[in-house]
C-alpha positions, 0 to 999 in steps of 0.5 A: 593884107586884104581878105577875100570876101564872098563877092570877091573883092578885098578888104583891109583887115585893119584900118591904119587908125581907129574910127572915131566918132563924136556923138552929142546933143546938137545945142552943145557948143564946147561938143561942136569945138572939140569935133572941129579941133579932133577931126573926128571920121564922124560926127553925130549930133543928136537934135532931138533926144538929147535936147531939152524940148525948149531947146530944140529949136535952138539946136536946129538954127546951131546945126544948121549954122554949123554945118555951113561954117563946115562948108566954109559958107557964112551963116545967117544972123539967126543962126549965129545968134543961136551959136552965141546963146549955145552952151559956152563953158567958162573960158571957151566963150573968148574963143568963139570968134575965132572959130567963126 
């Protein structure tokens, strides 16, 4: 049932489900499988405190490649060379391709 506000429009008391977010560092690549599989309301992917100072700038080219791959665009050669080099735990590697 929708509850008045104070500017006087409704808002739904509860949602149908719950929010779901995905907060992780940016150069993880099984973090950004889980996100593309889970459909999640959003997705926060943390490009600077969570990432090693070595790594920033390859977390970048994977944000970047994956947010086109989102978009349905094709990312660049260093782009996907960065998505190759991310973190690919042990028997997610072989399914990477198929993502792309």
């Amino acid at each position: 049932m929708p509850q008045p506000t104070v500017e006087g429009t409704a808002v739904l008391a509860k949602r149908e489900h719950p929010r779901v977010q995905h907060v992780f560092p940016a150069d993880n690549w099984y973090f950004w499988l889980k996100a593309a599989e889970d459909k999640p309301d959003e997705i926060i992917a943390d490009l600077e405190d969570a990432v090693a100072t070595p790594r920033k700038e390859l977390a970048r080219d994977i944000f970047t490649a994956v947010l086109k791959l989102f978009q349905g665009d094709s990312p660049s050669e260093t782009e996907m060379a960065a998505l190759r080099q991310a973190n690919s735990p042990v028997g997610r590697g072989p399914h990477l391709p198929v993502f792309i």
